[in-house]
C-alpha positions in Angstrom: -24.7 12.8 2.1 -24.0 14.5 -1.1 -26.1 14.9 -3.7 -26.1 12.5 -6.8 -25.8 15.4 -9.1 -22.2 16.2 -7.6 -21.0 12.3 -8.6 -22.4 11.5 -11.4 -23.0 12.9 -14.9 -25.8 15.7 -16.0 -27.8 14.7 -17.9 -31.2 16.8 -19.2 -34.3 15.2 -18.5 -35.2 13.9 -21.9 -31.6 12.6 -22.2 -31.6 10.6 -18.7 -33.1 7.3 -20.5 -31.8 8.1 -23.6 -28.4 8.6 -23.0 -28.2 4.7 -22.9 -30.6 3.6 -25.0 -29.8 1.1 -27.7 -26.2 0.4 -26.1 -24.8 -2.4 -24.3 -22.0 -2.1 -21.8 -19.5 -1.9 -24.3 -21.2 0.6 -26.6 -22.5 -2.1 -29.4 -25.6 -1.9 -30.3 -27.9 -4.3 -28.4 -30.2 -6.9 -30.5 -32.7 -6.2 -27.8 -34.1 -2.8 -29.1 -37.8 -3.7 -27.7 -36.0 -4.5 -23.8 -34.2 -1.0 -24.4 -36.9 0.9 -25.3 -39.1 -0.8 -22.1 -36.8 0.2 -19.8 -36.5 3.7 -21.5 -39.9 4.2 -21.2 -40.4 3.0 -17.8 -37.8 5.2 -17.0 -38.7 8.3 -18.8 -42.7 7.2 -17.0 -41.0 7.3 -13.2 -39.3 11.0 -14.2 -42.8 12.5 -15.5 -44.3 11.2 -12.1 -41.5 12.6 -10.5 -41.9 16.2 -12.3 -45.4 16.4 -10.4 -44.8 15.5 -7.5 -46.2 11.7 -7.4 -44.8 8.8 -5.7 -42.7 5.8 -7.1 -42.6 3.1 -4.5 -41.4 0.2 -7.0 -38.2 0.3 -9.2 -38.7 -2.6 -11.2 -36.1 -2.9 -14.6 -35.6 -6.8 -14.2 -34.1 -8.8 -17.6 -33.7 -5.7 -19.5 -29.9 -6.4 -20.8 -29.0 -3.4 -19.2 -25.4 -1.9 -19.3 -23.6 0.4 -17.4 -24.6 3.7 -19.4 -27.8 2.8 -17.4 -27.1 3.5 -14.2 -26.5 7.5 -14.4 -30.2 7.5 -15.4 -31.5 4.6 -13.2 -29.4 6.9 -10.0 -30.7 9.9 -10.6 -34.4 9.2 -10.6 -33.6 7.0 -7.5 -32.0 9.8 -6.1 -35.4 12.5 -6.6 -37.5 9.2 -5.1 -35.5 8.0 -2.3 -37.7 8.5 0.3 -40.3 6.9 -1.5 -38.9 4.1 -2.9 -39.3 0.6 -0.9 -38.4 -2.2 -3.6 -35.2 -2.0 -6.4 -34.8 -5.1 -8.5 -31.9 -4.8 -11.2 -32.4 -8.7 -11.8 -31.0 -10.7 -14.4 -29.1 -8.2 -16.5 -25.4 -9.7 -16.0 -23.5 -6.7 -18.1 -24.8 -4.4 -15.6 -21.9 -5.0 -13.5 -20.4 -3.7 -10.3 -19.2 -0.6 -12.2 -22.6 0.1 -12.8 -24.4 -0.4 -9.3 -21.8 1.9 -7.7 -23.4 4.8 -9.1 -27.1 3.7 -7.3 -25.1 2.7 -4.2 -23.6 5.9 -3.9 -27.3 7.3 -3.6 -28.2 5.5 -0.7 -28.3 7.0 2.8 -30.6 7.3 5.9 -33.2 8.9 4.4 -33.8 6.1 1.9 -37.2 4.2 2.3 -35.8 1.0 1.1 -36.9 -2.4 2.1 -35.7 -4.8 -0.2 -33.2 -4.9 -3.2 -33.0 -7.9 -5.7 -29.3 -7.8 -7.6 -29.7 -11.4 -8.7 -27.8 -11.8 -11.8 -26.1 -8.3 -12.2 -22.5 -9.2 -12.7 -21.7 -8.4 -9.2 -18.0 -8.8 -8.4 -16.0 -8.5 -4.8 -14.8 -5.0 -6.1 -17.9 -3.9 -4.6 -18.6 -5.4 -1.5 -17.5 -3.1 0.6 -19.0 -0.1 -1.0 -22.2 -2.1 -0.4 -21.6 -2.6 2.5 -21.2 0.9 4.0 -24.4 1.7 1.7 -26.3 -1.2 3.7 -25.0 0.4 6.6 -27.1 3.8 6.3 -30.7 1.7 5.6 -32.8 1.2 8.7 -35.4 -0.3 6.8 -33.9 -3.1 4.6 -34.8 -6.3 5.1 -35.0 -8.3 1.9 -31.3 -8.9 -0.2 -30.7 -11.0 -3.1 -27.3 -11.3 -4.4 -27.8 -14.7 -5.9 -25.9 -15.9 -9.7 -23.6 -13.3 -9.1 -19.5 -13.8 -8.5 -18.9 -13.4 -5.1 -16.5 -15.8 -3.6 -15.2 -16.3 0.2 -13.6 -13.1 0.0 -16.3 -11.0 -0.8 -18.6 -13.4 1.7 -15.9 -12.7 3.9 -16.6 -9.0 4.2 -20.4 -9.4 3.7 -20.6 -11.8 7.4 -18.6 -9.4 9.2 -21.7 -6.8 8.0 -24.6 -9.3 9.0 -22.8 -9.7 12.4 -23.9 -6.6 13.6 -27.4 -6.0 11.4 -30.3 -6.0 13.4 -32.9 -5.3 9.7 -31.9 -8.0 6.9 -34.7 -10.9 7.4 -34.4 -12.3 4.0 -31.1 -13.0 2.5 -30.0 -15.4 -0.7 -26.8 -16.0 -1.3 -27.2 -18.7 -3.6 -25.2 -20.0 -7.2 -22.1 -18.2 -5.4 -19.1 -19.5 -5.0 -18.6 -19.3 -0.8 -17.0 -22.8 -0.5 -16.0 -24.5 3.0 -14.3 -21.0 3.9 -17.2 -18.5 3.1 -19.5 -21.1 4.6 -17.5 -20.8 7.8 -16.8 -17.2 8.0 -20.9 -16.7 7.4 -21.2 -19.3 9.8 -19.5 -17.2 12.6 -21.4 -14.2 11.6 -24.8 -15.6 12.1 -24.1 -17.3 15.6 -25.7 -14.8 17.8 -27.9 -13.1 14.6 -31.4 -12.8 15.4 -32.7 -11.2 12.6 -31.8 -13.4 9.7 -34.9 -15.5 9.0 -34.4 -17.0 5.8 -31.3 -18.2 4.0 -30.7 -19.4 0.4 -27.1 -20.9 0.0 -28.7 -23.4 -3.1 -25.4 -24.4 -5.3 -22.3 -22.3 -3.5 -20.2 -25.3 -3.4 -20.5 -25.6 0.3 -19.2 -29.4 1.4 -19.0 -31.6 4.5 -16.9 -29.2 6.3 -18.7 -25.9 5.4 -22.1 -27.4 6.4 -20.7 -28.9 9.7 -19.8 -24.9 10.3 -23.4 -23.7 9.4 -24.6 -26.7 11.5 -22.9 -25.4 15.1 -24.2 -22.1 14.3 -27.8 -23.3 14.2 -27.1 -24.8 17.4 -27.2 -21.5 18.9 -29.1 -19.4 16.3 -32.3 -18.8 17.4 -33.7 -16.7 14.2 -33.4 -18.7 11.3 -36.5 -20.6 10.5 -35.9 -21.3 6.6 -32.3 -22.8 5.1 -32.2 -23.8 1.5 -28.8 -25.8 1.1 -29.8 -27.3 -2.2 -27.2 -28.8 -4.9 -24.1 -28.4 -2.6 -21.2 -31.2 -2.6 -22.2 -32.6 0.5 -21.8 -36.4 1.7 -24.0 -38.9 3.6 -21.1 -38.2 6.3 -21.6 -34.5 5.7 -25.1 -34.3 6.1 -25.4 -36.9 9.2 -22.6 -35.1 11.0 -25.0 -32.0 10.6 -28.0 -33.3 11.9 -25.9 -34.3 14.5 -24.9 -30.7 15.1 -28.8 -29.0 15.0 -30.3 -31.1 17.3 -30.4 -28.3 20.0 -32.0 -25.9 17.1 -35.5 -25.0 18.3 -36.5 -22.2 15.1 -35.8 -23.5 12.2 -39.1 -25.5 10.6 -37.6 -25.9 6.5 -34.3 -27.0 5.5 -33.7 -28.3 2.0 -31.3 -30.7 1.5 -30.5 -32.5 -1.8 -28.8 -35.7 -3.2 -28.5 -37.2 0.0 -30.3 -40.9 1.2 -34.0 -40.4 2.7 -33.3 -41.5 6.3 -30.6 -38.8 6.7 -33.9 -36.5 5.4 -35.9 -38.4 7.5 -33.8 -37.2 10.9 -33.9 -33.7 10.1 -37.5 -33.5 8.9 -38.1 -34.9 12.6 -36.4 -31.6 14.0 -38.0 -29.5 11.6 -41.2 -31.0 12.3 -40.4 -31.2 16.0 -40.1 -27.1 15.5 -43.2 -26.4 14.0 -44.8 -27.7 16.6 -43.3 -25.2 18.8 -45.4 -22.2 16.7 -48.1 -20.9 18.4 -48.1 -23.1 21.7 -46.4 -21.9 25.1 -44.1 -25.1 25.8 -40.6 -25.3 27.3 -39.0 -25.2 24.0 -40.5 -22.4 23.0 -39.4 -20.4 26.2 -36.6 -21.9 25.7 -35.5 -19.9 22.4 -37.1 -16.6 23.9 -34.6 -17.5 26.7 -31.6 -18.3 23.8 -33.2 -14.7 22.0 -32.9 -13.0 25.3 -29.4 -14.3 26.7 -28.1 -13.3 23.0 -29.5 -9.9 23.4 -28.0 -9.7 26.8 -24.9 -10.7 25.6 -24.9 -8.0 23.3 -25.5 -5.5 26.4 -23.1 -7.4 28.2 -20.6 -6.5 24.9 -22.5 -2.8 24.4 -21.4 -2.2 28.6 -17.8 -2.9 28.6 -17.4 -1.0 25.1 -19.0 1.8 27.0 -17.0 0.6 30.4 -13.6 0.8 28.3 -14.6 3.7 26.4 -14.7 5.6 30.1 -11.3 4.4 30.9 -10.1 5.4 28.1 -11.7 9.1 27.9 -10.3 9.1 31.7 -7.0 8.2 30.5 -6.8 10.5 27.8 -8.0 13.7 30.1 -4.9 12.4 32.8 -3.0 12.7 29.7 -4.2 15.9 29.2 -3.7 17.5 32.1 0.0 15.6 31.8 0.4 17.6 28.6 -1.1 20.7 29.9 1.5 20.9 33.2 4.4 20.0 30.9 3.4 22.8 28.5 3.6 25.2 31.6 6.8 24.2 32.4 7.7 24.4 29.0 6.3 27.7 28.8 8.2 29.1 32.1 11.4 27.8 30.7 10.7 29.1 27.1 10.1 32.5 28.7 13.1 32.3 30.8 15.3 31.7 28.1 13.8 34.6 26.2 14.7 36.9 29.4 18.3 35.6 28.9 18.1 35.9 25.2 17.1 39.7 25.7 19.6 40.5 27.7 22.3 39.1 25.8 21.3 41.5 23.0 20.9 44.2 24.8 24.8 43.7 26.0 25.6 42.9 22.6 24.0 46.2 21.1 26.1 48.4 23.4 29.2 46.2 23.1 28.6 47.0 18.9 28.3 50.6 19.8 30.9 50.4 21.5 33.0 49.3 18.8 31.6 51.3 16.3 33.5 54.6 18.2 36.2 53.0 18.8 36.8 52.3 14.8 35.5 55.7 14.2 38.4 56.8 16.6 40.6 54.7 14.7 39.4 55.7 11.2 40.1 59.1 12.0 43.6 59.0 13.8 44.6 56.2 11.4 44.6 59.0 7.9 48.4 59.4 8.8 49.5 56.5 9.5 47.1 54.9 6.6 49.5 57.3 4.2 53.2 56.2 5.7 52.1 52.7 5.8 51.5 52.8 2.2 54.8 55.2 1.2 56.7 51.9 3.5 54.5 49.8 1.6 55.6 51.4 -2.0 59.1 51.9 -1.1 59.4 48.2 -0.3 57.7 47.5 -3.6 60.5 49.3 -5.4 63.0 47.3 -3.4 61.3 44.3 -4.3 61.8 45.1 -7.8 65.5 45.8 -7.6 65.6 42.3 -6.0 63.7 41.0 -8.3 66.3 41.9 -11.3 69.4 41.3 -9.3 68.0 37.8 -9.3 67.1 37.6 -12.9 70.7 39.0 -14.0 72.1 36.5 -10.8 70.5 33.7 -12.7 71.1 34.5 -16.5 75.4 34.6 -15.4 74.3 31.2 -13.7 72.9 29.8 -17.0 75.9 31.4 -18.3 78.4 29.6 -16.2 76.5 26.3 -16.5 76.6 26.5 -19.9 80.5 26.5 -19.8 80.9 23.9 -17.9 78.9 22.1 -19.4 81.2 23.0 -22.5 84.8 22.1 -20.2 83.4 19.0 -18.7 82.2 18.0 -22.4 86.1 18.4 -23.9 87.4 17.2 -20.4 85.1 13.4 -20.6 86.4 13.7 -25.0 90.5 14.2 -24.1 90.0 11.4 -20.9 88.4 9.2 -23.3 91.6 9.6 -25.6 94.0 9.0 -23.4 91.8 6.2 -22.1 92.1 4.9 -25.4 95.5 5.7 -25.6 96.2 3.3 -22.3 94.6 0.4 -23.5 96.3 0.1 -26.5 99.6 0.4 -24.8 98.0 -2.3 -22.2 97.5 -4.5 -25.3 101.0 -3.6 -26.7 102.5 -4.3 -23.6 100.5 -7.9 -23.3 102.0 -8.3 -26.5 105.4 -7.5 -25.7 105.7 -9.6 -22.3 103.9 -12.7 -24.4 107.1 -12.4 -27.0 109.6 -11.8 -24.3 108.3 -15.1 -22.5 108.1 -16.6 -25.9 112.1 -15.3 -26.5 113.1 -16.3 -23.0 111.6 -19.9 -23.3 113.6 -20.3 -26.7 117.2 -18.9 -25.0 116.6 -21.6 -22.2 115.9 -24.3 -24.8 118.9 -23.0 -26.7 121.3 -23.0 -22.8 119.8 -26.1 -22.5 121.1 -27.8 -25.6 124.6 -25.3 -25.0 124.9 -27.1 -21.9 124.2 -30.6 -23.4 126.7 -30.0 -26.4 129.0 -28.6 -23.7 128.9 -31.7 -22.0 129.6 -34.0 -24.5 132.3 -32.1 -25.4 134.4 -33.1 -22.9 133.6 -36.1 -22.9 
């Protein structure tokens, strides 16, 4: 693991408590100067022993009101006592925070001497579980947590059971004013079923009810490690609680379980089994070799598990060498082909450099014959040039006579369409005339027939 020095800030060693002293989290000044100056000086005390070579076993720095500039100084002396070191309690100072404890986490590795670690109190969040976690992970000799009055919820419990499934160290774990509910209760629940390590657990006030403590019930019917559950100030009913000590009848290790707010016969049945248990401690009887029996099928299980991990690990190493050797024959193949197909590729070049050669004499033949005909090509070229340009004036001359002519008929057809429109004229007027004419000559004819008319009449009487 790397050293602290390369993750956190230097600081010299008369700084290391004094860097924080007097601050809070947020940089205020703290109202509790004489807590302050304690922890500086207990601090500042564990670096002098340090400096000659003596031994701190105990980092004690509970109720201090610490803040995060703390930690740099609180994981650097860890870090020069690690393998010393058995016992951190960081208790009871809330703005120390989850920001803070990363920095003493990220200390922690397999050559740490730690046994137990009280965070009680220390404003410990989710956000850094799983750092925790893996930090847990690298302590063969913890067996003592207490992450109690901090705010973890089933999320965070969540990823702590799925750690305490496979620990084999933590003996002593409290859990308690956190908020696991029915769903934390359950997923820690699952975790602890087969656990044999686990000896006592505080889940005092974490809002576990009926369902949660039916959950933690069925594991105790199989758990055979637990011998002290404190489920003190939780939500649950009369139905709750009888349903459980329904469900841990079959427990044969635990001898105290704390129940509160719940009616004294309900008590009274599980004092019986707790009672029943005790009796157990110290004297060879059948329930007694019984949980060594439940102990030992649990840890054959676990072989059981352990032996096809290691079965199906095999088969798979197997199938990855077949795979292997798959890969290794196709890249022979491959590497034939490859090959081949260079062969090829050098050949064609080789054709294609003499083929270039080639070519290159022959336009070196042709560059020097060509001088001649180069020259007459470009005395055709110039002569048709000239023609061009004679061609090229014809048409402009061609096309001004054509503007030319355009132009006067333009002019003719202008006087042509005026004189048409004359005569036009000209026509219609004698048209109208005319109209004119036949309307008097049918007006003159009507008046000669009236006139023959009234001849004729006169005419006739006449002769009579």
């Amino acid at each position: 693991m790397k050293s602290v020095g390369s993750r956190l800030p230097q600081l010299g060693k008369s700084g290391q408590a004094a860097a924080w002293e007097g601050e809070k989290a947020d940089g205020s000044a703290d109202d509790n100067t004489s807590n302050l100056k304690s922890a500086s000086v207990r601090l500042e005390k564990w670096h002098k022993m340090t400096d000659v070579g003596k031994k701190v076993l105990s980092l004690d720095l509970a109720n201090l009101n610490l803040g995060q500039n703390a930690a740099v100084s609180i994981a650097e002396l860890y870090n020069r006592q690690k393998t010393n070191v058995k016992h951190i309690t960081l208790q009871d100072n809330p703005n120390f925070g989850s920001e803070s404890l990363k920095y003493v986490l990220m200390c922690l590795d397999n050559q740490c001497a730690l046994t137990s670690i009280n965070l009680r109190n220390i404003g410990l969040t989710n956000q850094c579980v799983s750092l925790m976690i893996k930090a847990f992970y690298q302590l063969p000799q913890l067996s003592s947590v207490n992450l109690a009055h901090n705010h973890l919820n089933e999320e965070g419990i969540s990823l702590f059971s799925a750690f305490l499934k496979t620990n084999s160290t933590i003996t002593n774990l409290s859990l308690a004013h956190n908020k696991l509910k029915d769903a934390g209760a359950e997923e820690l629940a699952k975790s602890l079923e087969f656990n044999t390590s686990l000896q006592q657990l505080d889940l005092n006030t974490c809002r576990i009810a009926d369902a949660g403590a039916i959950h933690i019930g069925l594991m105790l019917a199989n758990n055979v490690g637990l011998t002290s559950l404190d489920l003190n100030k939780n939500p649950v009913t009369e139905d709750g609680v009888n349903a459980f000590a329904e469900v841990i009848q079959r427990n044969t290790g635990l001898i105290q379980i704390s129940l509160s707010g719940v009616e004294k016969m309900h008590l009274e049945r599980i004092a019986k089994i707790t009672r029943r248990n005790k009796s157990f401690v110290g004297e060879l009887v059948p329930y007694k070799l019984d949980r060594e029996m439940q102990r030992l099928y649990v840890q054959q299980h676990k072989l059981e598990v352990a032996n096809q991990q290691l079965h199906d690990l095999h088969a798979e190493t197997a199938r990855i060498q077949d795979q292997a050797k798959n890969i290794d024959a196709e890249f022979e193949m491959e590497r034939q082909d490859i090959n081949q197909r260079a062969k090829k590729v050098v050949e064609i070049m080789d054709f294609t450099s003499l083929t270039i050669q080639e070519l290159q004499r022959k336009y070196k033949d042709l560059e020097a014959g060509g001088a001649r005909e180069k020259e007459a090509k470009e005395q055709e070229i110039q002569t048709l040039t000239n023609k061009l340009d004679d061609t090229t004036r014809d048409r402009e001359q061609l096309e001004q006579r054509a503007q030319k002519i355009q132009e006067e008929y333009n002019a003719k057809t202008e006087s042509r369409d005026g004189k048409a429109k004359e005569i036009q004229d000209k026509i219609d007027a004698t048209v109208a005339e005319t109209q004119a004419l036949n309307a008097q000559f049918a007006e003159t004819q009507a008046k000669i027939a009236e006139i023959s008319q009234k001849m004729q009449e006169l005419e006739a009487g006449g002769e009579a």
